[in-house]
N, CA, C and O atoms as CSV, one atom per row, in Angstrom:
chain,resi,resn,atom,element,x,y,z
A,1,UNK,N,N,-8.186,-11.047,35.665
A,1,UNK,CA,C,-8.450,-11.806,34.467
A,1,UNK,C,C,-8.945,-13.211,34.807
A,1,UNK,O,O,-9.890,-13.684,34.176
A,2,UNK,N,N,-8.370,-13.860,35.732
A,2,UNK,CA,C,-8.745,-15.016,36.559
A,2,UNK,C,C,-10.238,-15.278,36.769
A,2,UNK,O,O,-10.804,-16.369,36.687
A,3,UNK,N,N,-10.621,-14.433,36.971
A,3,UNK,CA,C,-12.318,-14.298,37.237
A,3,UNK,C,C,-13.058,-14.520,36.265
A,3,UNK,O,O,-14.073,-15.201,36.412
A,4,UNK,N,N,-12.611,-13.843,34.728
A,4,UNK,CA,C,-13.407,-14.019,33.818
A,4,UNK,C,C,-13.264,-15.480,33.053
A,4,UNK,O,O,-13.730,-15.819,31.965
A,5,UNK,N,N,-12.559,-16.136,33.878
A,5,UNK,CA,C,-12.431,-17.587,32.744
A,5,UNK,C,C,-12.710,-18.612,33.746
A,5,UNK,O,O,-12.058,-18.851,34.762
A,6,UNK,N,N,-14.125,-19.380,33.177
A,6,UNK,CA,C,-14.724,-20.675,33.200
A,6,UNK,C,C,-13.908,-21.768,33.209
A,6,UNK,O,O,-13.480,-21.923,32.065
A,7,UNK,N,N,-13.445,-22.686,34.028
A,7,UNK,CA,C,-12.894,-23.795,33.723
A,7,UNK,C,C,-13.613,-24.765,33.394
A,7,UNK,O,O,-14.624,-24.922,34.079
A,8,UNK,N,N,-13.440,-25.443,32.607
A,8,UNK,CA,C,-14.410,-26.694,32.281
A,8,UNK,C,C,-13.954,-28.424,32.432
A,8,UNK,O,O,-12.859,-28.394,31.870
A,9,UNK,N,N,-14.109,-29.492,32.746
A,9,UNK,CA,C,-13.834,-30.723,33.523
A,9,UNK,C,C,-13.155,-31.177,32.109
A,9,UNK,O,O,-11.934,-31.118,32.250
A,10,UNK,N,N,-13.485,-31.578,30.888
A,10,UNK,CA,C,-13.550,-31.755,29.559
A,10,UNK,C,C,-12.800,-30.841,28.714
A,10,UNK,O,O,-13.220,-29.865,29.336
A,11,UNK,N,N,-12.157,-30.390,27.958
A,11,UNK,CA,C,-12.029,-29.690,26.312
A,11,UNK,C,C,-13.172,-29.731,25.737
A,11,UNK,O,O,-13.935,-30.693,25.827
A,12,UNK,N,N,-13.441,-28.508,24.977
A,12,UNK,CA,C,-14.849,-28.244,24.290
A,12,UNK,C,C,-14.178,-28.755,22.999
A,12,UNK,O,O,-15.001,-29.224,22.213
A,13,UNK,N,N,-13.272,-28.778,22.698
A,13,UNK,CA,C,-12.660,-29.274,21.457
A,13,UNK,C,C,-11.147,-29.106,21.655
A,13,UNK,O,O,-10.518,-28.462,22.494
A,14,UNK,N,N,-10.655,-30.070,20.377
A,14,UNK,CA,C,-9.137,-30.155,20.362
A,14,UNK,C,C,-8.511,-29.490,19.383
A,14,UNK,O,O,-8.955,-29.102,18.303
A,15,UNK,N,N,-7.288,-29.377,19.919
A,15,UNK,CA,C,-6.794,-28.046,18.963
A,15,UNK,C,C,-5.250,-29.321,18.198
A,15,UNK,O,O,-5.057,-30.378,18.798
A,16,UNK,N,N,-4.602,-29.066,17.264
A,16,UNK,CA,C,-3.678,-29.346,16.786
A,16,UNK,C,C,-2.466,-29.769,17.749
A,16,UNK,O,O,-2.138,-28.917,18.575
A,17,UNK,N,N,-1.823,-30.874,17.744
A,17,UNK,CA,C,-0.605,-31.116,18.420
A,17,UNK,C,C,0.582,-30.177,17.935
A,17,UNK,O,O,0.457,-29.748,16.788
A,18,UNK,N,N,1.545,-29.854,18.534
A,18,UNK,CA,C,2.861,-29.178,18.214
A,18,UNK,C,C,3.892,-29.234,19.173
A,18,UNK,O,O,3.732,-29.146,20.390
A,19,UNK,N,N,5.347,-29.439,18.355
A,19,UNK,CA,C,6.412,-29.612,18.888
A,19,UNK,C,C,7.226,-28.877,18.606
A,19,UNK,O,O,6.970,-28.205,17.607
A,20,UNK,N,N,8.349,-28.662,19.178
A,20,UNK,CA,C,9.151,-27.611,19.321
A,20,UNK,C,C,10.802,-27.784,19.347
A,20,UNK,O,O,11.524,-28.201,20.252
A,21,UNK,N,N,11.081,-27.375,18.204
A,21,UNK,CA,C,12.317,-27.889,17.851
A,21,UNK,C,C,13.528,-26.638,17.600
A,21,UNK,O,O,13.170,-25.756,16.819
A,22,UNK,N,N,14.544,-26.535,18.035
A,22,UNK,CA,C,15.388,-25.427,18.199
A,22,UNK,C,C,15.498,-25.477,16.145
A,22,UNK,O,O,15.536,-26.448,15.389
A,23,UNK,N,N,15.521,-23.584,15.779
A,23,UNK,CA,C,15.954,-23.917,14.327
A,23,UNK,C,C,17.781,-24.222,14.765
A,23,UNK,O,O,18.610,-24.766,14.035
A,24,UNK,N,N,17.878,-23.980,15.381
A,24,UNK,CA,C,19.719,-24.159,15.495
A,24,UNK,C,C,20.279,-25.535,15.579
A,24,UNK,O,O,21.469,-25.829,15.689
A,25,UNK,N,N,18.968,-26.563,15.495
A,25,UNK,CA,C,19.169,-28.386,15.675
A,25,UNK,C,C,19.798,-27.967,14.790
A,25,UNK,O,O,19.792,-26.741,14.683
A,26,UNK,N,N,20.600,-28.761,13.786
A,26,UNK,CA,C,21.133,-28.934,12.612
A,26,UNK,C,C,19.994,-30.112,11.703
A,26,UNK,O,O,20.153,-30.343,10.505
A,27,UNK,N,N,19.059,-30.649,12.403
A,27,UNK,CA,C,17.897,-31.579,11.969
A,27,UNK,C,C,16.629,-31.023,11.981
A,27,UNK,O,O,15.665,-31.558,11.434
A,28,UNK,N,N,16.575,-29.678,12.751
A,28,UNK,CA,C,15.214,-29.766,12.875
A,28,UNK,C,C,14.134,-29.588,12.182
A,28,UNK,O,O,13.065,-29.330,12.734
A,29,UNK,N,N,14.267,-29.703,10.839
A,29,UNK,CA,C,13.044,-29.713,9.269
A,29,UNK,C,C,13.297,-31.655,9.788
A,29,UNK,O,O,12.518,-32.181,10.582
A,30,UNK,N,N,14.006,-32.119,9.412
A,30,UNK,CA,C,13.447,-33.640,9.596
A,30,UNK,C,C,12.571,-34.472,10.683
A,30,UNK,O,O,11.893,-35.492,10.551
A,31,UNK,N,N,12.890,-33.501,12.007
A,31,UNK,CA,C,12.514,-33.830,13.183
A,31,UNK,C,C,10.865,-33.580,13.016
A,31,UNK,O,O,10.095,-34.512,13.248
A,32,UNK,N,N,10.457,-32.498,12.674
A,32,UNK,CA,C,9.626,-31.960,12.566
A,32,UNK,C,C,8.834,-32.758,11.331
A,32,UNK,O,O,7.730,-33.202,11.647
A,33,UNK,N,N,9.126,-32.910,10.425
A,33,UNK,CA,C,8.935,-34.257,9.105
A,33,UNK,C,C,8.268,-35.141,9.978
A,33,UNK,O,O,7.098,-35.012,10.338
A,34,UNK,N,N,9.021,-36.017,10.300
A,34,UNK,CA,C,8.672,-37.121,10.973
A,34,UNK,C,C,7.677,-36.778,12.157
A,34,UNK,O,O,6.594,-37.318,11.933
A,35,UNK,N,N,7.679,-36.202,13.109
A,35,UNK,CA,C,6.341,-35.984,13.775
A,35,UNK,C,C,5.084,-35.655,13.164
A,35,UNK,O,O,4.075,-36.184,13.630
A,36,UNK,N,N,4.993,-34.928,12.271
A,36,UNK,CA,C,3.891,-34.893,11.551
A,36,UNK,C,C,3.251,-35.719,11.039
A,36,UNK,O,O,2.022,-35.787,11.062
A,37,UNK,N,N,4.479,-36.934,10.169
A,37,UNK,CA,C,4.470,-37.779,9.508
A,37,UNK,C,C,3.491,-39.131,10.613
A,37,UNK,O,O,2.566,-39.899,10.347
A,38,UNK,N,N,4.178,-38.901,11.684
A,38,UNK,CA,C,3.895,-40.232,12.737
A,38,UNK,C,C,2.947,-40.081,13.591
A,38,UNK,O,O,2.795,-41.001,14.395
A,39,UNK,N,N,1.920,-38.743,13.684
A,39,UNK,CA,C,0.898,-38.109,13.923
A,39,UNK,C,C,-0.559,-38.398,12.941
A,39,UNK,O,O,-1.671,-38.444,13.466
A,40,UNK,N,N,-0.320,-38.595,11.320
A,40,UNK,CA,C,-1.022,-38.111,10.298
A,40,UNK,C,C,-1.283,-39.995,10.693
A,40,UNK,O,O,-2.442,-40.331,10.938
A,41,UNK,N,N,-0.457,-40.809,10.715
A,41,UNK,CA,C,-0.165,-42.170,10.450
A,41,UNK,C,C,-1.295,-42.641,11.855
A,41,UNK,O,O,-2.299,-43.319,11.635
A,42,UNK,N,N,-1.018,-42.280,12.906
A,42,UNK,CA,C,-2.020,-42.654,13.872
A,42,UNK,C,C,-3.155,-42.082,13.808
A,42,UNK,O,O,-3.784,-42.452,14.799
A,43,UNK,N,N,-3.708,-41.452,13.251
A,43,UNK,CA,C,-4.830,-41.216,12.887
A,43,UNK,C,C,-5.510,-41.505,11.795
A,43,UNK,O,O,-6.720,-41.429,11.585
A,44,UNK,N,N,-4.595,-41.859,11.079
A,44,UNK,CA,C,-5.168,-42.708,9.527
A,44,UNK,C,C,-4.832,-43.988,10.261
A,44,UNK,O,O,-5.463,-44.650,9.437
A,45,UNK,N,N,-4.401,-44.875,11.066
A,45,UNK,CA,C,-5.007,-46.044,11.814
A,45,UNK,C,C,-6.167,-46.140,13.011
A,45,UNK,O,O,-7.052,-46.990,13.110
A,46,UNK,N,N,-5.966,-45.310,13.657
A,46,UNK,CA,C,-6.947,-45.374,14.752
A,46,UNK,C,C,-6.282,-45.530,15.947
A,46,UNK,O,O,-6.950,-45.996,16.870
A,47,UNK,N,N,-5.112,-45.250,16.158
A,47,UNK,CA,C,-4.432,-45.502,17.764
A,47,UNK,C,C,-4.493,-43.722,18.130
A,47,UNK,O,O,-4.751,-43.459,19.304
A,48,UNK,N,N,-4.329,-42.855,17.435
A,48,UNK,CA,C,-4.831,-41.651,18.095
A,48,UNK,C,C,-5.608,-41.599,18.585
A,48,UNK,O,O,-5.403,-41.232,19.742
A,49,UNK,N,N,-6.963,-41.859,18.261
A,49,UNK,CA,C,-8.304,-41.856,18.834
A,49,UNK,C,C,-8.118,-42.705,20.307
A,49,UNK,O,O,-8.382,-42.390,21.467
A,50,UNK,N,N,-7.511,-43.985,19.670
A,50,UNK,CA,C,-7.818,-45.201,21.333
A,50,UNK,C,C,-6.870,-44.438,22.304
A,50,UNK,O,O,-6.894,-44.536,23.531
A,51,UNK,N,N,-6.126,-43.748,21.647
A,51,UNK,CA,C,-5.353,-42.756,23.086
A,51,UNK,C,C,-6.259,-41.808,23.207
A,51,UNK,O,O,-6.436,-41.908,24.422
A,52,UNK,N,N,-6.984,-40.944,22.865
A,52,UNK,CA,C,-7.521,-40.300,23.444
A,52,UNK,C,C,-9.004,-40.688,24.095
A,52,UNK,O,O,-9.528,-39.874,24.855
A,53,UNK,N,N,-9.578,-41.766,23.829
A,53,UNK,CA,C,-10.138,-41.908,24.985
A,53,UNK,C,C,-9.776,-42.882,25.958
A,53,UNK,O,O,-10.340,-42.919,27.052
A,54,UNK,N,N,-8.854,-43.690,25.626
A,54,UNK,CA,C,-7.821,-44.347,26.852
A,54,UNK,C,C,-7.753,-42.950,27.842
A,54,UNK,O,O,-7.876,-43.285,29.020
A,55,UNK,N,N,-7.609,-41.642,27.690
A,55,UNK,CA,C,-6.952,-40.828,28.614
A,55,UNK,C,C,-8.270,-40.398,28.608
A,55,UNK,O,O,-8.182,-39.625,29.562
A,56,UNK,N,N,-9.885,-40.282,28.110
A,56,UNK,CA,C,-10.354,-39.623,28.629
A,56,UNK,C,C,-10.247,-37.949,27.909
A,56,UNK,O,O,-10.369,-36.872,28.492
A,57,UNK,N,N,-10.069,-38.130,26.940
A,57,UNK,CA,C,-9.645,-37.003,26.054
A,57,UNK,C,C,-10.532,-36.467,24.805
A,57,UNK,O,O,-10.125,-35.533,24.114
């Protein structure tokens, strides 16, 4: 299978962030709230972006 896949230097595109939260937290709908929340927020400012090409991303 190794053979048939191209590596490329770059991402041809970006896919969605995600985190991973046990359902057995006793929090984890809020945990999960708030990352979304603090995700949606850097990108409706613009520090998502300056991180991703700070990294080259």
């Amino acid at each position: 299978m190794r053979e048939a896949v191209d590596f490329v230097e770059r991402p041809l595109g970006e896919n969605s962030l995600h985190i991973l939260v046990s359902l057995q937290h006793p929090e984890h709908r809020q945990i999960v709230e708030r990352f979304e929340r603090a995700i949606a927020a850097m990108k409706a400012d613009g520090s998502y972006a300056r991180l991703l090409k700070q990294y080259g991303l």
